[in-house]
N, C-alpha and C positions, 0 to 999 in steps of 0.2 A: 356541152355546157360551156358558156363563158369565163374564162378565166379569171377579165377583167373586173375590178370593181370599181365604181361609180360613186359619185356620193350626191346627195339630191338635196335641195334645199324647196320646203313646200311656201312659198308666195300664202298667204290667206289659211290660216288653222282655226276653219269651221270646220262644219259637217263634212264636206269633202276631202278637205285635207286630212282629217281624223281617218276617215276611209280611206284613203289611199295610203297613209302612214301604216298601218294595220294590215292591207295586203302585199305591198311590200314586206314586210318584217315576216310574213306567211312562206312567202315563196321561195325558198330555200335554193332553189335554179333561178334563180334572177337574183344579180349580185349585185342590188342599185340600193345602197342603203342610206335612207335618208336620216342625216343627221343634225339637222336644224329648220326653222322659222323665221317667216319675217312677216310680222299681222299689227296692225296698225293699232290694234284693240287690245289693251294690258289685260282683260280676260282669255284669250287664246295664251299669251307670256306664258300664264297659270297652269294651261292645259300642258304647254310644250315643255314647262318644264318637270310636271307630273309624269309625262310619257318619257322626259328622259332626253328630250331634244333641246342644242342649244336656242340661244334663240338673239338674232340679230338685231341689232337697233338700229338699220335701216335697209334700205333694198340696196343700195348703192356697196354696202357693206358685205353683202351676201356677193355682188359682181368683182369687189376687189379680191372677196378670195381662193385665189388658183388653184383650191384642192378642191373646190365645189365645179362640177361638169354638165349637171342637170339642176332646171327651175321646173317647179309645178305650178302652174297658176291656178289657182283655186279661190279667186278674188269675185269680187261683182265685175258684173259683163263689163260694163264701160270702163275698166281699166286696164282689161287684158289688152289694147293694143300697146301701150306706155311700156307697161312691163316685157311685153314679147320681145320690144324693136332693141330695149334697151339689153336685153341679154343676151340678144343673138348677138349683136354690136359689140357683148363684153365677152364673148366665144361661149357662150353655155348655149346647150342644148335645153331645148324648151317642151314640155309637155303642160297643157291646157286643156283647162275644162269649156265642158262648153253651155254656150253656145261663143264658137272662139273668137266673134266680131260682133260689135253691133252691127256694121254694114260689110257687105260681100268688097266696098271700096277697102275698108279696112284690111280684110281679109287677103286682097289682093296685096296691098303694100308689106300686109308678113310673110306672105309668099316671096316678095321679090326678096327680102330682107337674107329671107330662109337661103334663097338660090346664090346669094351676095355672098354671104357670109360663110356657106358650106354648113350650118348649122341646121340640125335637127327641128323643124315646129310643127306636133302633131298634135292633134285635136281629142280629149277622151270623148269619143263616142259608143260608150259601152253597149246601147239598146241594138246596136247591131246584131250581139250576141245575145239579145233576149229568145228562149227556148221559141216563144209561140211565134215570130217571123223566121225563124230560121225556117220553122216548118212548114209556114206559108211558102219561105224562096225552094224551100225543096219542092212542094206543088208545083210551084211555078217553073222550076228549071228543068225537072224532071217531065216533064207534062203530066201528072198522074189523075187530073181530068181532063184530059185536051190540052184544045189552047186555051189559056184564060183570055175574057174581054173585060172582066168588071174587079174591082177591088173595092168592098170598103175598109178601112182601118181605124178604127177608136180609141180612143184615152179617156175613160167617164169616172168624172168623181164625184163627190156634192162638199166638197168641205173648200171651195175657195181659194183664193191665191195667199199664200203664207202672208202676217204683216210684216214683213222687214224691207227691205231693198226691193225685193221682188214685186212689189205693187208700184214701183216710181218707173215713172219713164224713162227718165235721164238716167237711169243707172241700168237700163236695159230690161224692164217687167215685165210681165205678161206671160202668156201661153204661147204666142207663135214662136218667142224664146229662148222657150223652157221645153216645151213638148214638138214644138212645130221644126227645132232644130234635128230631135230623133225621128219623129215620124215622116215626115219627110226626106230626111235623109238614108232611111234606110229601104225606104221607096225606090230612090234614083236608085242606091246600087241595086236594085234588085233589076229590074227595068232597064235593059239596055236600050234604049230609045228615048231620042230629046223631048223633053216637054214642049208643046207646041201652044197650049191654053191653058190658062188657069182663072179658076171663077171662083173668092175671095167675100167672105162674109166673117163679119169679126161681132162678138160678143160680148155686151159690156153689162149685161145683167146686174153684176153686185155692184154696177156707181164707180167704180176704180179710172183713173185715166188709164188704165192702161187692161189689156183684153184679159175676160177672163175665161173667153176658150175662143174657136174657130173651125170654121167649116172651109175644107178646097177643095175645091172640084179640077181637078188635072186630067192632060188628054195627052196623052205621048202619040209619039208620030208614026207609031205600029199602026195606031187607033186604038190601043188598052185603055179605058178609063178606071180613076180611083179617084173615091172619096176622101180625105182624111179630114175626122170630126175629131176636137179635142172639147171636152168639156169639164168644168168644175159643179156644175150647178146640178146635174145629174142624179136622182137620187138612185133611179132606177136603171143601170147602165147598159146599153145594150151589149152584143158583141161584141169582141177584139178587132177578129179578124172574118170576113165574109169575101169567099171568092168564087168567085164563078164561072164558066162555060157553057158551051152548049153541049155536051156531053156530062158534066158534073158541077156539085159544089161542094167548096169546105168549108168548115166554119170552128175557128173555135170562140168557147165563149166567154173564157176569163182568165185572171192569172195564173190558176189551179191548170190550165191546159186541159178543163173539160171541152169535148170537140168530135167531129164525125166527118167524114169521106164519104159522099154519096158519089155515084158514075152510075152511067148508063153502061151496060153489061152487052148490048144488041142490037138489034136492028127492033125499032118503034114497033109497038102495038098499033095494030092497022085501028083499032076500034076502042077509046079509051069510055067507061060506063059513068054517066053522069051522073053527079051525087046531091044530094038538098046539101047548100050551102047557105046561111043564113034563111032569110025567104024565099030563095031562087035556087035553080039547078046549074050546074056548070060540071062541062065534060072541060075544057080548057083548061082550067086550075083542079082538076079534081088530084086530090098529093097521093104521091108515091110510095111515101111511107105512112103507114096506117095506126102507127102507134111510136108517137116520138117520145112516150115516156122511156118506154124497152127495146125501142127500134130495130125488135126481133121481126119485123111482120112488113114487107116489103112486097109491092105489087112488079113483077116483074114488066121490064128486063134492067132493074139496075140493084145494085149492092152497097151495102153500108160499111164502111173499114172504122175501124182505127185509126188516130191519129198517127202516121207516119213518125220513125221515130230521128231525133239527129243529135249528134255530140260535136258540144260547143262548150268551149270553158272561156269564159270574159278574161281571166286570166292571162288570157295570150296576146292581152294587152299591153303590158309590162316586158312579156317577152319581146315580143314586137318594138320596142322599144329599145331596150336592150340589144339587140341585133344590129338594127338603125346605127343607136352610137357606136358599135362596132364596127361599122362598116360593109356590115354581110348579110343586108335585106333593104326593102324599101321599106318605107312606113304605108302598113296594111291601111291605114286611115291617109290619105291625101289630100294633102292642099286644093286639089283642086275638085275637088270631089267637095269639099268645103266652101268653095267658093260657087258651085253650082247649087251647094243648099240655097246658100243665102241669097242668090241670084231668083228662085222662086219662090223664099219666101217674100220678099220685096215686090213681085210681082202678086203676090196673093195681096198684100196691102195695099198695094195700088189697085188691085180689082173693086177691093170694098171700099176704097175710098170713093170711087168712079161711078162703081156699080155697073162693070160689063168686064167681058172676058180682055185679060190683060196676056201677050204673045212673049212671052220671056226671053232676052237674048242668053244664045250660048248657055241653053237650061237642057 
């Protein structure tokens, strides 16, 4: 455990910084205690100094003074480049929400800022440690249906994009930068192989200038293809996660982690018996499992498991961090791992702008 102790100052005291002030103060092995504010809005003041934090009368305020070592930015998108450049430039280590650029240009100039300065700027991207992908990447890394070829990945809601900031363009709105930053990005790490296509269809259903879900269709250079659909208008959501082989699939179907492990057990039934499907017979699609209510009743040669189990604590985010401005780790989340999000999703925008497969550089 760290000796050191740190002192954080949270950039924007919404919903996020509220959250992040809270799991700090939790974590009793991570000695980063954030003890002040700086939010542009005299209703956060309220909040921060209810919760007991000082609270700054400017950001410039927060950079003069030398006992503060970490900024969180928890601002609207379009201002995390401002605040990033100006703090790494004033020696503070920087942690940011995301989505941590409007553009992967941006993104790139904190990077160089980061490498200049010797300064810490990493990205909170917590969905990486969401339970139902980690279990997906264990499918996938472990091979426990094969090889996979197909992915889809979903985010379905019906309640719309929030009214505040979030619906403006200029301040960064929409879904590809709100959901398209996690789902996407926790694709690429999963997927050692470059994106080579991506095919870009955006959704403006509720009238907003700005999307209110999306569909990409990506093709790594294995050949794996995956879907990622984000939707708000969804009443009725499909799965999470759906993945496939040619020996199995898995799927799960919600945030609850309900979900199944099919595989092929064998060598194929030489003679598969055709069934009335609708008006017609079909031996080709005739299913495997005979009762998906109980999915006790499987026609052999394949097996139904359990979800695969894995331990992940988002938590070790903060460590991870903590370590970084120690000196004695990388940052688990990477610049440039960030700069390759945003490198496709500008390419999925450019697809739907076009309407044809867009070839992503260095994705």
């Amino acid at each position: 455990m760290s000796t050191t102790t740190h002192r954080l100052v949270i950039i924007g005291y919404g919903t996020q910084g509220v959250y992040h002030t809270r799991n700090l103060r939790a974590l009793e092995d991570v000695a980063i205690h954030v003890v002040g504010v700086y939010d542009t809005d005299p209703r956060a003041h309220e909040d921060a100094t209810t919760d007991g934090l000082a609270v700054y009368d400017s950001f410039q305020a927060v950079l003069d003074d030398d006992s503060i070592d970490i900024v969180f930015i928890c601002t609207p998108n379009d201002s995390h480049h401002g605040y990033a450049v100006r703090a790494m430039h004033a020696g503070k280590h920087v942690l940011c929400e995301k989505p941590a650029m409007m553009t992967s240009k941006e993104m790139r100039d904190v990077a160089a800022v980061a490498l200049e300065t010797g300064r810490m700027f990493m990205v909170h991207q917590n969905r990486r440690w969401d339970p139902d992908f980690n279990v997906i990447k264990k499918v996938y890394d472990e091979r426990l249906i094969g090889e996979p070829t197909y992915l889809a990945q979903r985010i379905h809601g019906s309640r719309g994009i929030p009214g505040d900031w979030r619906q403006l363009p200029e301040h960064g709105g929409g879904m590809i930068l709100d959901w398209g930053v996690h789902t996407v990005d926790r694709l690429l790490t999963m997927v050692d192989s470059p994106v080579v296509d991506v095919y870009g269809e955006l959704s403006f259903a509720l009238g907003h200038e700005v999307d209110d879900g999306f569909r990409a269709h990506l093709t790594f250079a294995d050949g794996f293809k995956a879907v990622v659909d984000v939707s708000t208008t969804a009443f009725v959501p499909e799965a999470k996660f759906w993945m496939q082989s040619a020996e199995g699939t898995v799927v799960i179907e919600d945030w609850e982690m309900n979900g199944r492990l099919v595989r092929r057990t064998g060598a194929e039934e030489e003679d598969a018996t055709p069934i009335q499907a609708g008006v017609g017979l079909t031996k080709t699609m005739a299913p495997r499992i005979l009762d998906y209510k109980t999915l006790a009743t499987t026609t052999p040669p394949v097996e139904v498991l359990d979800l695969p189990e894995v331990d992940v604590d988002v938590m070790d985010f903060y460590r991870n961090a903590r370590d970084v401005v120690d000196g004695v780790a990388e940052p688990v989340i990477t610049n440039a791992s960030v700069i390759r999000c945003l490198v496709v999703l500008e390419a999925l925008v450019e697809s739907a702008r076009r309407h044809e497969v867009v070839h992503p550089e260095q994705a």
